[in-house]
N, C-alpha and C positions, 0 to 999 in steps of 0.2 A: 837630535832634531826630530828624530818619529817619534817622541813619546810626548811631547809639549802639541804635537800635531794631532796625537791619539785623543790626547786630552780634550782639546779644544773642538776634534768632531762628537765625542760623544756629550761634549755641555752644548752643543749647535743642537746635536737628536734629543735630548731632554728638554730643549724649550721648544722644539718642534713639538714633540707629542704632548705638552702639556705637564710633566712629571713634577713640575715646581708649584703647582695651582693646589696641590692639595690644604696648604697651609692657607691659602688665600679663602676655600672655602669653606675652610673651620671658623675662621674669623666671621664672614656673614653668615653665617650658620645662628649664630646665639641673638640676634636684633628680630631674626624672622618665630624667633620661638617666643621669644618677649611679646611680642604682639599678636600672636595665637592663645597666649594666655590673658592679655587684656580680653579682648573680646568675648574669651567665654563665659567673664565676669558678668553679673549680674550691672546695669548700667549706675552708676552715683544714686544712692536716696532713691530707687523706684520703690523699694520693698515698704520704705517710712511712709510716702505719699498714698499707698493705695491703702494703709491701714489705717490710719488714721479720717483718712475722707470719708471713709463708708461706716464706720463704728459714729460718725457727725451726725451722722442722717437721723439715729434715734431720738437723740436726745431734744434736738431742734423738732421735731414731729411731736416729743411727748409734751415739751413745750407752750406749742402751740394748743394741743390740746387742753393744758390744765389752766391756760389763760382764757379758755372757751369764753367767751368773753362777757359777755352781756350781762356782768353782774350788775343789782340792784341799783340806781343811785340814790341820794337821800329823798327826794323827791316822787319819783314812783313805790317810793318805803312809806312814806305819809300817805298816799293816795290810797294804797292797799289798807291801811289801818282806816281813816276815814271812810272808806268803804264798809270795812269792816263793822266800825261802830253805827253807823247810819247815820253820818254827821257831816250838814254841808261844810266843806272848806273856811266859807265866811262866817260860820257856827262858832270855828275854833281860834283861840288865842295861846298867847304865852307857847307857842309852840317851838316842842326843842327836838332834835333831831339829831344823834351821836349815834358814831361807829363805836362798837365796845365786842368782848367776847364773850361767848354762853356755854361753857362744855367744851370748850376750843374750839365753837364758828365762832367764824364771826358773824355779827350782827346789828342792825339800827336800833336802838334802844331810840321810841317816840313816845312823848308826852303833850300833850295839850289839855285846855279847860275850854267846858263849855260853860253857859246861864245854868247846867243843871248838874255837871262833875265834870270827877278827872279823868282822864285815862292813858293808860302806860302799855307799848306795846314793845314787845319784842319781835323782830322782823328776818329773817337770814339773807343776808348781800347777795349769796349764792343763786337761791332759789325763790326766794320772797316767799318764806311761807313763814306763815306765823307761831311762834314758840314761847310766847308769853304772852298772855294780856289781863288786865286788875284794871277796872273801873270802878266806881260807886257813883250812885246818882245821890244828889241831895235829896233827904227827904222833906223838906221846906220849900221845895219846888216839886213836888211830884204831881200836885194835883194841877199845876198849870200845865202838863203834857197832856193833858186829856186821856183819853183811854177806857177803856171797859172792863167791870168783871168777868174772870176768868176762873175753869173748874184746874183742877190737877192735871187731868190728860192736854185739856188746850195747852196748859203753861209748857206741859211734854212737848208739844209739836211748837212752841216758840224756839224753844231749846234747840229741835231740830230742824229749823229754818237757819240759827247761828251756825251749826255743825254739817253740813248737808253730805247724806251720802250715813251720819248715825242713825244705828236701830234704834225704833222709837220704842223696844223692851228695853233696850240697855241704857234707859235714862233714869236714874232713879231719884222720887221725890217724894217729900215729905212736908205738913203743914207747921210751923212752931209758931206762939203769939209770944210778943215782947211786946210791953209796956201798953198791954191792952189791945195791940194790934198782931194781926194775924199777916204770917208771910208763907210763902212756900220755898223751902232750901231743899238743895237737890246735887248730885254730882253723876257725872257723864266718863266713862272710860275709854278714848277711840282714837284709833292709830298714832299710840305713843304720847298722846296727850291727855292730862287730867284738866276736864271741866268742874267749879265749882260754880253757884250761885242763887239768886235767891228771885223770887218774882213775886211783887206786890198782888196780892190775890182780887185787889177792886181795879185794878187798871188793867193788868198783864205788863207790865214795865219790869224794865229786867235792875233790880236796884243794886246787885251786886254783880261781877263776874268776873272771872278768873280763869285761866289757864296754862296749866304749864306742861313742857315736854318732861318725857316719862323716858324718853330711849335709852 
């Protein structure tokens, strides 16, 4: 009878002091290490979202930039040519106005006719500056423009009224007659463009001219 008695005091002192808890807390031992290792993680998709959002920023900026916007439209592309020629608006007819490419711009390729010629301008969307132009005035009409005799130098400073900002040395001209009649032809070298053309020497009328980019 004392040893079933023995028994049963010392399983009464082992759950007194605790001596059976060991096992109890190796079990939640392993749920409290699982969740100190989530946490240390890095949270879902932070590292994807921040790289991608700020490498966005360039290319929307460079964007915006290269769309700078205010390109040409067909109509301020005629007004610059019109100008250019010294030709009212109600002057001109048959008038055609096309997007096309020059060198890889692009550009307005304008045409119209006046009572006295054609003329053909090449214009850039970009910047509206002019990279082509070929006119000819009729000469069957030249004397109803009126106008005055002019020397070699005058025809120089028409020249550079058309070019403004060329040297009036780096204009060069020369007299040739055809068919009895006397002209002045001449050609101009200036920032990337070749001028050619010709000016009737009893009026000052510019009967031919041309220009094109050199760059």
């Amino acid at each position: 009878m004392k040893q079933p008695l023995v028994a049963l005091t010392v399983a009464l002192l082992c759950l007194l002091t605790g001596c059976t808890t060991s096992g109890d807390a190796g079990q939640t031992s392993s749920p409290a290490t699982v969740e100190t290792e989530s946490q240390s993680q890095p949270a879902p998709g932070s590292q994807a979202q921040g790289g991608p959002s700020s490498s966005l920023s360039e290319p929307q900026g460079k964007e915006e930039t290269s769309s700078v916007g205010q390109n040409l439209d067909r109509d301020a592309a005629l007004q610059i040519a019109l100008k250019n020629a010294g030709v009212e608006q109600q002057d001109a007819y048959r008038i055609k106005v096309q997007q096309d490419w020059e060198n890889g711009i692009p550009i307005f390729d304008i045409e119209f006719e006046t009572n006295y010629g054609d003329y053909d301008y090449e214009i850039t969307v970009e910047t509206g500056e002019i990279v082509g132009i070929d006119y000819e005035v009729e000469e069957e009409f030249l004397y109803t423009l009126g106008g005055s005799p002019v020397t070699a130098e005058e025809a120089k400073a028409i020249v550079q009224q058309k070019v403004p900002g060329a040297p009036l040395e780096s204009i060069q001209i020369w007299e040739e007659r055809d068919d009895g009649r006397s002209r002045y032809e001449g050609e101009l070298y200036y920032q990337n463009m070749k001028y050619e053309f010709e000016i009737d020497p009893q009026t000052g009328i510019l009967l031919d001219w041309s220009a094109d980019f050199k760059g």
